[in-house]
N, CA, C and O atoms as a Maestro MAE file, in Angstrom:
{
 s_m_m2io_version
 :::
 2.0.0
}

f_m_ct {
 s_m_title
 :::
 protein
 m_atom[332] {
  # First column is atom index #
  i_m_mmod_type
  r_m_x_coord
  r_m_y_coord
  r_m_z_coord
  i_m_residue_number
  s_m_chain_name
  s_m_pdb_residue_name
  s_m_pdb_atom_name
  i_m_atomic_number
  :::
  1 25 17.942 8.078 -16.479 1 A "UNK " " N  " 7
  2 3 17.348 8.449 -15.207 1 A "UNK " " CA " 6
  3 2 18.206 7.865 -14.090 1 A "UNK " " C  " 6
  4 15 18.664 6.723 -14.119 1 A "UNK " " O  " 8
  5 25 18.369 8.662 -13.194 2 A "UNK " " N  " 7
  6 3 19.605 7.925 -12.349 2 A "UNK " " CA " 6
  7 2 18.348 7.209 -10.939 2 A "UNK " " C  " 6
  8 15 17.118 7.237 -10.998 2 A "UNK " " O  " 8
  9 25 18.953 6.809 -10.147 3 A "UNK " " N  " 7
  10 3 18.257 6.344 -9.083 3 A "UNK " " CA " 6
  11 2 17.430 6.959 -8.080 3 A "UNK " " C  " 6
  12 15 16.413 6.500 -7.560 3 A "UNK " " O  " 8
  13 25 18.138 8.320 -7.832 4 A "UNK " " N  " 7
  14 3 17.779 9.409 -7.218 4 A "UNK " " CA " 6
  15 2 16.182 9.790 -7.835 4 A "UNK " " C  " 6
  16 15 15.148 9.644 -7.184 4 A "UNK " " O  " 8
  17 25 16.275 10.370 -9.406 5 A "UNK " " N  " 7
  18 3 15.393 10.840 -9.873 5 A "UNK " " CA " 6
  19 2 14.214 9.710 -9.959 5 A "UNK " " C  " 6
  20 15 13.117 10.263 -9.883 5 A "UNK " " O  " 8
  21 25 14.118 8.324 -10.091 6 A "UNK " " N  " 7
  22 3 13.430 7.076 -10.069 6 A "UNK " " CA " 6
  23 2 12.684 7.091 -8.435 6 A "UNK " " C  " 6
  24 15 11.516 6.877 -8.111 6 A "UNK " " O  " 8
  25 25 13.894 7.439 -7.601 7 A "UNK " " N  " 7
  26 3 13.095 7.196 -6.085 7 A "UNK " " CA " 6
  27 2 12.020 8.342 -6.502 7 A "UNK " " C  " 6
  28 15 10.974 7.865 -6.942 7 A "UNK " " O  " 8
  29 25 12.071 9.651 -6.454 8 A "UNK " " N  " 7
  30 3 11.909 10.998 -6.728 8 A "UNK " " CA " 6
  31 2 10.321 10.700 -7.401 8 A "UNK " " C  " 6
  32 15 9.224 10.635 -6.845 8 A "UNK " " O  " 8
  33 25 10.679 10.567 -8.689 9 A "UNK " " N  " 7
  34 3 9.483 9.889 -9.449 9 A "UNK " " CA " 6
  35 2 8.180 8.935 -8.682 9 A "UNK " " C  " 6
  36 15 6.963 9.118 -8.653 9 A "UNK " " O  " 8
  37 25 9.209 7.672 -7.995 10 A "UNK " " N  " 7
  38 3 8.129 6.622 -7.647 10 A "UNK " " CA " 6
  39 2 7.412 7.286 -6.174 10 A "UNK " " C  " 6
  40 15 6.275 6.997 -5.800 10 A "UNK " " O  " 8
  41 25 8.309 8.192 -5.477 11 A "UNK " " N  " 7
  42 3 7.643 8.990 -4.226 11 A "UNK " " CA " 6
  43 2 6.115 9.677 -4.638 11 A "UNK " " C  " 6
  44 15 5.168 9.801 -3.862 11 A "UNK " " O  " 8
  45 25 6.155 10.092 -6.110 12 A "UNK " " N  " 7
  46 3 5.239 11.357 -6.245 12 A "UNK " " CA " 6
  47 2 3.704 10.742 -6.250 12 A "UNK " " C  " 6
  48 15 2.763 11.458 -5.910 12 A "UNK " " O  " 8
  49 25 3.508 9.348 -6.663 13 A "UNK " " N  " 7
  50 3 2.439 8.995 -6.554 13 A "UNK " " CA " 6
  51 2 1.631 9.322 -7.497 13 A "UNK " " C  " 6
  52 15 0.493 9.725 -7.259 13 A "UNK " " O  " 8
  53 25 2.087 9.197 -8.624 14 A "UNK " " N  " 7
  54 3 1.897 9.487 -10.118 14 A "UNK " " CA " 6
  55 2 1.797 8.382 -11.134 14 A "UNK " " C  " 6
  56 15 2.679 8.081 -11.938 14 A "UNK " " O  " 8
  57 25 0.261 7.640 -10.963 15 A "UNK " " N  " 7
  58 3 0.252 6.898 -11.815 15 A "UNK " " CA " 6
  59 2 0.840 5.539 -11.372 15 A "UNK " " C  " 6
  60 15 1.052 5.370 -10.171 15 A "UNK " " O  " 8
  61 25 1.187 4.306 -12.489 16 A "UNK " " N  " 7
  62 3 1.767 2.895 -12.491 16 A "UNK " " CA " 6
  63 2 3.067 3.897 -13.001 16 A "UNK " " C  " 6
  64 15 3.408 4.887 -13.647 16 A "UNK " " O  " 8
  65 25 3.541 2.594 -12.012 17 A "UNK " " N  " 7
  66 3 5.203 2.668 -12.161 17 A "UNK " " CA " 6
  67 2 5.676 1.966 -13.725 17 A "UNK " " C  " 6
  68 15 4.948 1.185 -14.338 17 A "UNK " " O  " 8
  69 25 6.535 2.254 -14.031 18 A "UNK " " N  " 7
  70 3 7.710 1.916 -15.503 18 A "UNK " " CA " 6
  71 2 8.192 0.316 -14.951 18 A "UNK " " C  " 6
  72 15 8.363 -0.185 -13.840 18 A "UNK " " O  " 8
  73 25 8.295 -0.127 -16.244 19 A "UNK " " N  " 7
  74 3 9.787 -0.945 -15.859 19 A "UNK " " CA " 6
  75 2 10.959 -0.487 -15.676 19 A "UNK " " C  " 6
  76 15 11.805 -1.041 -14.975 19 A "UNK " " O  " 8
  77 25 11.145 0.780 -16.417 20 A "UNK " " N  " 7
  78 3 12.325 1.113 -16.046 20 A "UNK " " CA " 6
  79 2 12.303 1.797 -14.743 20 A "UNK " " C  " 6
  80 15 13.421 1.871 -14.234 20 A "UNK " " O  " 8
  81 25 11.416 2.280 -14.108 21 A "UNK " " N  " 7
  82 3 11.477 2.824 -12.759 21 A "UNK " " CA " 6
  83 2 11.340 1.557 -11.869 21 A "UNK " " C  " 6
  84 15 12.097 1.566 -10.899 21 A "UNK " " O  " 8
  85 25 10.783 0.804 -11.955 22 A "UNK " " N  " 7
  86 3 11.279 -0.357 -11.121 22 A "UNK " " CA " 6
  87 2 12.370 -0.658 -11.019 22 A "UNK " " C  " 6
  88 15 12.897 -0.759 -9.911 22 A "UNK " " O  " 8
  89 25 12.929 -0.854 -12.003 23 A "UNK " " N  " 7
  90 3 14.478 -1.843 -12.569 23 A "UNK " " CA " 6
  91 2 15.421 -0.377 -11.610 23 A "UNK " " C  " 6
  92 15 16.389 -0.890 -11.050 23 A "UNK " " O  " 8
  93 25 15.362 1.199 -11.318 24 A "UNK " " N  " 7
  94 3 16.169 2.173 -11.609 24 A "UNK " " CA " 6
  95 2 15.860 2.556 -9.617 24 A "UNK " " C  " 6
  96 15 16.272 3.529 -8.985 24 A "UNK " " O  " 8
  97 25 14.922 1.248 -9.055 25 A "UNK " " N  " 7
  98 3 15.279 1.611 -7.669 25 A "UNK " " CA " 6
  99 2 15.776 1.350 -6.409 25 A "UNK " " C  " 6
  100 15 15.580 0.209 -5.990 25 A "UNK " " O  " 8
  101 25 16.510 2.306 -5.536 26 A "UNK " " N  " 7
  102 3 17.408 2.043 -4.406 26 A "UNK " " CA " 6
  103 2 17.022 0.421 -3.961 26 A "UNK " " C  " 6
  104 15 15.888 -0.056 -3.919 26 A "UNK " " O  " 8
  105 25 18.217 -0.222 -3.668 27 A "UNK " " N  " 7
  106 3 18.071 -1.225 -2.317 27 A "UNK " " CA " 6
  107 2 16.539 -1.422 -1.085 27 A "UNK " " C  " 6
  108 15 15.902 -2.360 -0.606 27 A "UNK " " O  " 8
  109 25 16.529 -0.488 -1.040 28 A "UNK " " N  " 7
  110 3 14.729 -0.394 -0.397 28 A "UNK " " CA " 6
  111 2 14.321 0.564 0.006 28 A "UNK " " C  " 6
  112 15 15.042 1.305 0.674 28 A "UNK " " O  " 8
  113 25 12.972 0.878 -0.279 29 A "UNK " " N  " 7
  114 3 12.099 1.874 -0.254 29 A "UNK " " CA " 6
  115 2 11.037 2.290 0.312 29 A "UNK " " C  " 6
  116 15 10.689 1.359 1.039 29 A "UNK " " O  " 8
  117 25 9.900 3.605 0.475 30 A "UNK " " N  " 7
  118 3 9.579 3.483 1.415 30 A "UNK " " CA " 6
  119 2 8.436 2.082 0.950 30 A "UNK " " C  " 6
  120 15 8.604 1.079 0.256 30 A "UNK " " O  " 8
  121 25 6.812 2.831 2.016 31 A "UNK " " N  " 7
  122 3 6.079 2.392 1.322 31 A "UNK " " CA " 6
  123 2 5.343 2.487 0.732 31 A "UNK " " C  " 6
  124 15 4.755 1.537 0.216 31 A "UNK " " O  " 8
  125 25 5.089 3.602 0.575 32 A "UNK " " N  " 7
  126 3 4.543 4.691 -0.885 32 A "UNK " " CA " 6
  127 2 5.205 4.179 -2.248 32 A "UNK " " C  " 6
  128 15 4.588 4.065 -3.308 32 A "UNK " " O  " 8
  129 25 5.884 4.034 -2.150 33 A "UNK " " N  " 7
  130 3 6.547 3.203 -3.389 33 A "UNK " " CA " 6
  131 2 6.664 2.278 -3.921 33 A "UNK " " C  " 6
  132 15 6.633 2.175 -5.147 33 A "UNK " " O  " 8
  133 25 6.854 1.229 -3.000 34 A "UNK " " N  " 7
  134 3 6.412 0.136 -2.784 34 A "UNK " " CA " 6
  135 2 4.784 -0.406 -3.239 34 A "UNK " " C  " 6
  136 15 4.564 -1.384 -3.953 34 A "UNK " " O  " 8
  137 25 4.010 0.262 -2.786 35 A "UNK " " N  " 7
  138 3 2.480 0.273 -3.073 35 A "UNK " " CA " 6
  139 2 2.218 1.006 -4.227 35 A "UNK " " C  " 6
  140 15 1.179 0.595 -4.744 35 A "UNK " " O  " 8
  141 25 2.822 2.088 -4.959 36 A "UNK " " N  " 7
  142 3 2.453 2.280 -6.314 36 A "UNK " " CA " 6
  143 2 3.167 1.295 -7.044 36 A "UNK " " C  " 6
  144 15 2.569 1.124 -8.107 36 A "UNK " " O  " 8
  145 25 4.260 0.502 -6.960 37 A "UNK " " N  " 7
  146 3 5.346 -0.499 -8.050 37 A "UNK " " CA " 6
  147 2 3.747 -1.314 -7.731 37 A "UNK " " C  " 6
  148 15 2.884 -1.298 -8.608 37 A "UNK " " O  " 8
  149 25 3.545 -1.890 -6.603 38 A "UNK " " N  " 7
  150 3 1.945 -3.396 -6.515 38 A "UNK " " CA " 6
  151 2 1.037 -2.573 -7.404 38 A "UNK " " C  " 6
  152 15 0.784 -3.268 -8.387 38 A "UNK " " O  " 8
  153 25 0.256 -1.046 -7.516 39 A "UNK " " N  " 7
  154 3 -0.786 -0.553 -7.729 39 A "UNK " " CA " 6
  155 2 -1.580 -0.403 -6.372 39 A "UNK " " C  " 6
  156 15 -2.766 -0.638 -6.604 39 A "UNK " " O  " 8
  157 25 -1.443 -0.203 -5.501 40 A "UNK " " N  " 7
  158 3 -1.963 -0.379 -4.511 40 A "UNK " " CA " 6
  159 2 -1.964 0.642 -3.796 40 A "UNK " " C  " 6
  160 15 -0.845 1.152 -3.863 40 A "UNK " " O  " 8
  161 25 -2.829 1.377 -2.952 41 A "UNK " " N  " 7
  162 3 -2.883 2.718 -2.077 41 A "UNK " " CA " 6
  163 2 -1.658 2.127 -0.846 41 A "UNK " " C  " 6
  164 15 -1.199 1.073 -0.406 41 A "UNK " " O  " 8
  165 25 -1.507 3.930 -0.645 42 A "UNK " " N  " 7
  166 3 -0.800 3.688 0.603 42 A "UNK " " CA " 6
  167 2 -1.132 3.278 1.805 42 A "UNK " " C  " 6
  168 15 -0.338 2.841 2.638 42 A "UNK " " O  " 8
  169 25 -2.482 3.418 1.965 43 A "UNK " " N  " 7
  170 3 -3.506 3.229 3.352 43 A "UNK " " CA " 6
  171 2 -3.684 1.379 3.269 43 A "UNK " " C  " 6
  172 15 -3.644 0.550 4.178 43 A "UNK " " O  " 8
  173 25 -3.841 1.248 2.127 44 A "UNK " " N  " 7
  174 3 -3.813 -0.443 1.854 44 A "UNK " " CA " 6
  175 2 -2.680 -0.872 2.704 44 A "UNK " " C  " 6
  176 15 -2.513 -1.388 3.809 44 A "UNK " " O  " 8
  177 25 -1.917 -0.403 1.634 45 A "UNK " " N  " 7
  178 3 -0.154 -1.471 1.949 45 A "UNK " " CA " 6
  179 2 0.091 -1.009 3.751 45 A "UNK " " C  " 6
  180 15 0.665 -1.727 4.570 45 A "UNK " " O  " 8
  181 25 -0.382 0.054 3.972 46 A "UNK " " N  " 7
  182 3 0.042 -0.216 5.773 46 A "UNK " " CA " 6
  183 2 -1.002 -0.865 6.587 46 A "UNK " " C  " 6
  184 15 -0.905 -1.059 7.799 46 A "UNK " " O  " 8
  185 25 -2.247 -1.266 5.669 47 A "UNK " " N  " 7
  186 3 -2.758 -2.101 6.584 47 A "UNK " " CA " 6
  187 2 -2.515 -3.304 6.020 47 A "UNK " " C  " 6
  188 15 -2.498 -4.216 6.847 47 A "UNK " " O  " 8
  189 25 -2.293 -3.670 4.746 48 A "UNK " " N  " 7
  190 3 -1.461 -5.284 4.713 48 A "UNK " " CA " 6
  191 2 -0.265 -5.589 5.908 48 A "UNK " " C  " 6
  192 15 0.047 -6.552 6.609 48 A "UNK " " O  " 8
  193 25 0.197 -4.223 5.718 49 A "UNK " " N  " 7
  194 3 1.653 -4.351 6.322 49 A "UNK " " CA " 6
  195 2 1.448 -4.673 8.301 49 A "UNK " " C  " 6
  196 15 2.311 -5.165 9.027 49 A "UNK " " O  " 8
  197 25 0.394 -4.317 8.619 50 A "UNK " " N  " 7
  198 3 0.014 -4.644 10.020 50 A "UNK " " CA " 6
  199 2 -0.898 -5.616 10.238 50 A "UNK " " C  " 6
  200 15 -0.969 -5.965 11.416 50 A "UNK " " O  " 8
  201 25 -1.840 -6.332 9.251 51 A "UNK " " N  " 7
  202 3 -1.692 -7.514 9.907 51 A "UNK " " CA " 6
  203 2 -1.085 -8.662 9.426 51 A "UNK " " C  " 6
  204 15 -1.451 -9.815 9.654 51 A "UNK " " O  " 8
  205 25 0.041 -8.238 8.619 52 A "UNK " " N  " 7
  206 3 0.725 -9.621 8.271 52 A "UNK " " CA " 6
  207 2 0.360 -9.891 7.121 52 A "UNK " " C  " 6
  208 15 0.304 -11.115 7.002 52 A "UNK " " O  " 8
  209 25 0.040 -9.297 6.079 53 A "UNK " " N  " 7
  210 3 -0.309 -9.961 4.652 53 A "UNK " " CA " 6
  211 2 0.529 -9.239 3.975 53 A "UNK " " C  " 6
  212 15 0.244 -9.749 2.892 53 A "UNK " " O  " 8
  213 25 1.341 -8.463 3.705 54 A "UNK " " N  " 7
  214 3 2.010 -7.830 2.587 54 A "UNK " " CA " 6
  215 2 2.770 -8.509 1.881 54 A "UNK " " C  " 6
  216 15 3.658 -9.071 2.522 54 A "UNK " " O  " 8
  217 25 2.768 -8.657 0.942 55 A "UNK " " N  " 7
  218 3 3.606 -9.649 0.092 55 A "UNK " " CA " 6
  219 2 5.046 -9.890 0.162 55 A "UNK " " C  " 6
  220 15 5.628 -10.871 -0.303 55 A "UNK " " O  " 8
  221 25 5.725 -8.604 0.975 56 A "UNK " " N  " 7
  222 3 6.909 -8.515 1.124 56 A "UNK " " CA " 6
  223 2 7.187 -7.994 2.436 56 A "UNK " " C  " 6
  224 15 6.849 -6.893 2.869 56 A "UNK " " O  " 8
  225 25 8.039 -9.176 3.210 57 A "UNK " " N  " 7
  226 3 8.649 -9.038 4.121 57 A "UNK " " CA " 6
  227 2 9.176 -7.243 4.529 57 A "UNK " " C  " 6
  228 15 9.983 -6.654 3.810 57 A "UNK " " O  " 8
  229 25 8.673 -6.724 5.533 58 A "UNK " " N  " 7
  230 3 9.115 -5.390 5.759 58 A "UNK " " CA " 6
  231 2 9.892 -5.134 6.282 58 A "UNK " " C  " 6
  232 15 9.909 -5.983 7.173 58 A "UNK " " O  " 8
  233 25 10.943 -4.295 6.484 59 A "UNK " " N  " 7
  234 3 11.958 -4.062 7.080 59 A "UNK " " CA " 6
  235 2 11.627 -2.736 8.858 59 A "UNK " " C  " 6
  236 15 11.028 -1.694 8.594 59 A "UNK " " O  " 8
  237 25 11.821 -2.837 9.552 60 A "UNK " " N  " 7
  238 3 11.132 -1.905 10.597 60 A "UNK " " CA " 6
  239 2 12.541 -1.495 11.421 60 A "UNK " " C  " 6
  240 15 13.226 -2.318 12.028 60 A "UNK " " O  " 8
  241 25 12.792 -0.273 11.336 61 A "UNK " " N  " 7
  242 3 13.859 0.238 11.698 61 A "UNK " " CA " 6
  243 2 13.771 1.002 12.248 61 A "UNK " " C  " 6
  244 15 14.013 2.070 11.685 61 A "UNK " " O  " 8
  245 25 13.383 1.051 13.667 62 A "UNK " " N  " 7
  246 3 12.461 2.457 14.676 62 A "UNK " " CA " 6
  247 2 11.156 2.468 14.056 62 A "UNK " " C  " 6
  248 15 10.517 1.562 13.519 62 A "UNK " " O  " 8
  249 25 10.915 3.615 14.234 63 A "UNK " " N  " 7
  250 3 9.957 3.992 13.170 63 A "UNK " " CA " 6
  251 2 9.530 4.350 11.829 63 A "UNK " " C  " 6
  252 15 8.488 4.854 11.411 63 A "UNK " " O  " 8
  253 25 10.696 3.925 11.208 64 A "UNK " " N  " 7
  254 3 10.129 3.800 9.656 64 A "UNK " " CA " 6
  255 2 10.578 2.197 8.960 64 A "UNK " " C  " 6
  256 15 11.616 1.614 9.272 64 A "UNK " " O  " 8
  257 25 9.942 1.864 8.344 65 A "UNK " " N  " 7
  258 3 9.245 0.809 7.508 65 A "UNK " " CA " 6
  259 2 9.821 0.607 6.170 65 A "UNK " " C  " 6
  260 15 8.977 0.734 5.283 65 A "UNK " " O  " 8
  261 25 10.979 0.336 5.771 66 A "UNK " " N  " 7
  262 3 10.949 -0.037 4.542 66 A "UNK " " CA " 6
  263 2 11.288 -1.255 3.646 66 A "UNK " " C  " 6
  264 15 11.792 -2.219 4.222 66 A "UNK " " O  " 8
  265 25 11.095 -1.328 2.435 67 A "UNK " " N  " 7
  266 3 10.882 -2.460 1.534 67 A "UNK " " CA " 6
  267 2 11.906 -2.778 0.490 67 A "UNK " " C  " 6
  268 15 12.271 -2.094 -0.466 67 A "UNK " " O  " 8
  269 25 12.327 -4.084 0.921 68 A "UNK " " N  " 7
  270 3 13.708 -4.129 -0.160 68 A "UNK " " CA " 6
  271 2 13.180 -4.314 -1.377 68 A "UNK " " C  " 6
  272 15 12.051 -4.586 -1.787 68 A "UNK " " O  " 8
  273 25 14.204 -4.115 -1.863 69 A "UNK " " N  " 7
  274 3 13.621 -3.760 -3.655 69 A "UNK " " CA " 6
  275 2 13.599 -5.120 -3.970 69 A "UNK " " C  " 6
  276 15 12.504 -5.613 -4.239 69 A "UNK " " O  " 8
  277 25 14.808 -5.969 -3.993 70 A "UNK " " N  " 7
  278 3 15.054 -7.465 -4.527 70 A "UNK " " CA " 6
  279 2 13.668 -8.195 -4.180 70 A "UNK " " C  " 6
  280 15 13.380 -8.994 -5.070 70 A "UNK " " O  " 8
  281 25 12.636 -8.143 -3.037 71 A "UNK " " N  " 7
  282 3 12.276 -9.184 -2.468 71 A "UNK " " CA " 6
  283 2 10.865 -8.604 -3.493 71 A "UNK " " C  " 6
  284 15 10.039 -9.467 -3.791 71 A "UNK " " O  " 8
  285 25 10.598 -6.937 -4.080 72 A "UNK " " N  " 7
  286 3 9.554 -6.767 -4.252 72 A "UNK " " CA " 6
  287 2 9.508 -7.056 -6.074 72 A "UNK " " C  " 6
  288 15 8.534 -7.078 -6.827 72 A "UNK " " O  " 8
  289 25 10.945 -7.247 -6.355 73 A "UNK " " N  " 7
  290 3 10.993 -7.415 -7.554 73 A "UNK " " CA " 6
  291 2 10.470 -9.254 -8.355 73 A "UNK " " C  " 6
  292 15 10.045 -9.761 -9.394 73 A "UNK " " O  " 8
  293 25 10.906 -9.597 -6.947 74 A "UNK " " N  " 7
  294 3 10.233 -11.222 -7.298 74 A "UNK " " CA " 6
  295 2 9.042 -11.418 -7.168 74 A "UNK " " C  " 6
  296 15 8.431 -12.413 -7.558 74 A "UNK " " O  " 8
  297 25 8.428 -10.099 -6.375 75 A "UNK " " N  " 7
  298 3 6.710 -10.794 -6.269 75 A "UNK " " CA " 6
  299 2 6.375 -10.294 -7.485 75 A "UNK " " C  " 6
  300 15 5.601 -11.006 -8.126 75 A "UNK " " O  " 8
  301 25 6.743 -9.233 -8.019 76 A "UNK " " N  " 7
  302 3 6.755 -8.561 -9.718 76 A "UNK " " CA " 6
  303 2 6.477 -9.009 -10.591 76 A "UNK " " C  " 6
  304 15 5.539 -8.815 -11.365 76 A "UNK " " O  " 8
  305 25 7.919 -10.215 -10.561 77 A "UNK " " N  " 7
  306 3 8.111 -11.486 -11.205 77 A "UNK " " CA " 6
  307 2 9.326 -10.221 -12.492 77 A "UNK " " C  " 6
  308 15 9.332 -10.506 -13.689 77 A "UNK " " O  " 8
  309 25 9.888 -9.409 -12.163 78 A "UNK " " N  " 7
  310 3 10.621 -8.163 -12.769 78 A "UNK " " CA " 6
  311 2 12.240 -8.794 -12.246 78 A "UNK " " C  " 6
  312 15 12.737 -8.823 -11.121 78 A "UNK " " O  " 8
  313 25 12.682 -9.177 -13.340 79 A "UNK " " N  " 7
  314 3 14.364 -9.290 -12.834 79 A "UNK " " CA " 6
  315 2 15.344 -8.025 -13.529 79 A "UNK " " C  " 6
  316 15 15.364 -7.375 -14.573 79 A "UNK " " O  " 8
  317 25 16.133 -8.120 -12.250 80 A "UNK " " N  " 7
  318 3 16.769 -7.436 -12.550 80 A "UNK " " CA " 6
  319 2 18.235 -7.360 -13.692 80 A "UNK " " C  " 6
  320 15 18.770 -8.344 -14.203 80 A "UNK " " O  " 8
  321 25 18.593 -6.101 -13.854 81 A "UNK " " N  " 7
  322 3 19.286 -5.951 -15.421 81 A "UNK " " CA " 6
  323 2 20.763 -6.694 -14.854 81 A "UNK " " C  " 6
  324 15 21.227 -6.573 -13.720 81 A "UNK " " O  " 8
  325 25 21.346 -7.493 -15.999 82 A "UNK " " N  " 7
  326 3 22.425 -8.386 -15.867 82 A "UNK " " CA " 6
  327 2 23.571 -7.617 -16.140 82 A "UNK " " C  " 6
  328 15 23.587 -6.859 -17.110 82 A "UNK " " O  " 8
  329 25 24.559 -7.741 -15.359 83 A "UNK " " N  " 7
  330 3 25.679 -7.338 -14.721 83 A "UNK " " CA " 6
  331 2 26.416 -7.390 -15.597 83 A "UNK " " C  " 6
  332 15 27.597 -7.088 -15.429 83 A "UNK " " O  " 8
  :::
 }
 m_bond[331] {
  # First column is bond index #
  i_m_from
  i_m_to
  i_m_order
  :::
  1 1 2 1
  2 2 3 1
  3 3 4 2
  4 3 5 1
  5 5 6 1
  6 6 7 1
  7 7 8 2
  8 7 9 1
  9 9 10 1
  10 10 11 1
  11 11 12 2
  12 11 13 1
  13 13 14 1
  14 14 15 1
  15 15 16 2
  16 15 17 1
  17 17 18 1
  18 18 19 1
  19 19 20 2
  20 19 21 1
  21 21 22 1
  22 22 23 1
  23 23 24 2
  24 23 25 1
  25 25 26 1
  26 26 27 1
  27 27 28 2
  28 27 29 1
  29 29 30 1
  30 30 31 1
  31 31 32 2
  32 31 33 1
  33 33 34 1
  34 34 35 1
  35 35 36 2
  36 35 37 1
  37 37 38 1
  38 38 39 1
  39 39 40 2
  40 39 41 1
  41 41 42 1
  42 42 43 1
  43 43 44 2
  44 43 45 1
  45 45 46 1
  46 46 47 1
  47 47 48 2
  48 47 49 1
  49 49 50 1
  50 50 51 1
  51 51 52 2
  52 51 53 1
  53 53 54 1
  54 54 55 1
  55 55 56 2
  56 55 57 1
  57 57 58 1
  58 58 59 1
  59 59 60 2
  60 59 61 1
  61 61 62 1
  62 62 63 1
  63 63 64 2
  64 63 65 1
  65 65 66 1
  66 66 67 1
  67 67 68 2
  68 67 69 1
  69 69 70 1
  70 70 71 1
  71 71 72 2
  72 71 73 1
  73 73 74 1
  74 74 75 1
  75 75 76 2
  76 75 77 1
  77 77 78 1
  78 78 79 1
  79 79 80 2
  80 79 81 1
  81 81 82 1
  82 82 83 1
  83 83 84 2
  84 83 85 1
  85 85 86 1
  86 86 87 1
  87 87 88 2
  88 87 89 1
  89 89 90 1
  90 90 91 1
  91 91 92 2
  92 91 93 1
  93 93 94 1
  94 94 95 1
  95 95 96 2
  96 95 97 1
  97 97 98 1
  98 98 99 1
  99 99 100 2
  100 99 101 1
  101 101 102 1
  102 102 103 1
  103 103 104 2
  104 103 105 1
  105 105 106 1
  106 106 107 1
  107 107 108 2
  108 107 109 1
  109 109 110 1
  110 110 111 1
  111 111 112 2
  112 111 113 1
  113 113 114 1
  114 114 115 1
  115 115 116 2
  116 115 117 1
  117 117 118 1
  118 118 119 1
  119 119 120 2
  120 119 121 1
  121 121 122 1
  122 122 123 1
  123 123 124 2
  124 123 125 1
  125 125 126 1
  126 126 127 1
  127 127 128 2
  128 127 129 1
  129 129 130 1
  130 130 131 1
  131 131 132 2
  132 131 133 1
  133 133 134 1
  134 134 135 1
  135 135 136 2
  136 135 137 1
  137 137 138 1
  138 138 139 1
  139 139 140 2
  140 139 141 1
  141 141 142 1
  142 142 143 1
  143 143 144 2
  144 143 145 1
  145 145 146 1
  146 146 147 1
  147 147 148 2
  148 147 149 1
  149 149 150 1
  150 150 151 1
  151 151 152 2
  152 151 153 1
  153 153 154 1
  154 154 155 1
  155 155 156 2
  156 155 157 1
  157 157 158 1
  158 158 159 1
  159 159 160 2
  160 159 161 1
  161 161 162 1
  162 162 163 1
  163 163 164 2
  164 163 165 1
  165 165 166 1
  166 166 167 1
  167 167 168 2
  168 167 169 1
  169 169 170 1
  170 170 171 1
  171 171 172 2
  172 171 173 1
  173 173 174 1
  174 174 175 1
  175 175 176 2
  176 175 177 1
  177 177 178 1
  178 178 179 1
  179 179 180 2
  180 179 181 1
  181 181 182 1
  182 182 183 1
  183 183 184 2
  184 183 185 1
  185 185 186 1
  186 186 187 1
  187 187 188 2
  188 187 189 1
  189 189 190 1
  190 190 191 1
  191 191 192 2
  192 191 193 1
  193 193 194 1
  194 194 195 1
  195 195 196 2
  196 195 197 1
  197 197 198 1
  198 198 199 1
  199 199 200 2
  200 199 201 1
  201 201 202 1
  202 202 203 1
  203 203 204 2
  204 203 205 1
  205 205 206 1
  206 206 207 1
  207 207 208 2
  208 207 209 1
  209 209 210 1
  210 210 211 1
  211 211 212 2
  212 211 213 1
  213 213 214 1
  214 214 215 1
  215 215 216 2
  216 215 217 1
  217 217 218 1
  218 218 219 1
  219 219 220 2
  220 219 221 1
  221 221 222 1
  222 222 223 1
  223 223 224 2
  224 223 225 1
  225 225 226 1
  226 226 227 1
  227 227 228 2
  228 227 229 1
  229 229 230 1
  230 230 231 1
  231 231 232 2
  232 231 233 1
  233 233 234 1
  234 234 235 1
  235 235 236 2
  236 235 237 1
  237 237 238 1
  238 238 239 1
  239 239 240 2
  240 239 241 1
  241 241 242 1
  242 242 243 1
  243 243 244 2
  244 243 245 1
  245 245 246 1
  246 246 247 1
  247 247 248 2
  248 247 249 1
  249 249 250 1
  250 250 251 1
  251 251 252 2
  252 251 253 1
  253 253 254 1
  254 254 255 1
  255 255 256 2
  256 255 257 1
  257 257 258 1
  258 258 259 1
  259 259 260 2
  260 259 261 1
  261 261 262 1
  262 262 263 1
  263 263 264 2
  264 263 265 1
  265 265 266 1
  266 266 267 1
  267 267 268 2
  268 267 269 1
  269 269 270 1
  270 270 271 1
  271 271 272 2
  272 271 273 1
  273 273 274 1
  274 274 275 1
  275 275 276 2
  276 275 277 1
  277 277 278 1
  278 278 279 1
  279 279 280 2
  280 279 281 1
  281 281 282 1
  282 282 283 1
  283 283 284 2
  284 283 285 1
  285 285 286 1
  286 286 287 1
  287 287 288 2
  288 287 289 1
  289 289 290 1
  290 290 291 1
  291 291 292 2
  292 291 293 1
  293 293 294 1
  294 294 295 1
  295 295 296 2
  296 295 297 1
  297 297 298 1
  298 298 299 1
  299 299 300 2
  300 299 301 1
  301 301 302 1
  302 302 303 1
  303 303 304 2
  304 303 305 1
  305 305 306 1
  306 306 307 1
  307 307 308 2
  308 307 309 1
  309 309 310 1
  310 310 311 1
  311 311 312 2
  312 311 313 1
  313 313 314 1
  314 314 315 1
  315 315 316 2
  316 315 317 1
  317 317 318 1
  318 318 319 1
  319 319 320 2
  320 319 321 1
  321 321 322 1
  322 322 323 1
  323 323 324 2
  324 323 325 1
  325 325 326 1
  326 326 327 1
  327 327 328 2
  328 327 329 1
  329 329 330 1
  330 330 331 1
  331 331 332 2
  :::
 }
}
């Protein structure tokens, strides 16, 4: 599965995420994705994400919001595959 098809996948909102779809995604994502890798709705994670509780530092770039993978992989406790 390349990375593309993993973002693709974790976008659709289909279920708990894989390990291997964790381990298989971009640098950072939205937060739909982000909140299915936790289990968590999307309506949740943007209201964690506004008042300050989300487990992971957000990234805010204009108007869109996204979540580095590294920082969401440690709240996981999911390391990543060795080099």
């Amino acid at each position: 599965m390349t990375v593309k098809d993993a973002s693709a996948t974790a976008d659709s909102g289909a279920g708990a995420m894989t390990l291997d779809e964790l381990l298989a995604l971009p640098p950072t994502v939205n937060v739909s994705t982000a909140a299915r890798a936790l289990g968590i709705g999307v309506h949740k994670a943007y209201g964690l994400i506004k008042n300050g509780s989300f487990p992971v530092q957000p990234l805010t770039l204009g108007g869109t919001v996204k979540i580095p993978t590294a920082a969401l992989w440690r709240v996981l406790e999911v390391a990543p595959p060795a080099l």
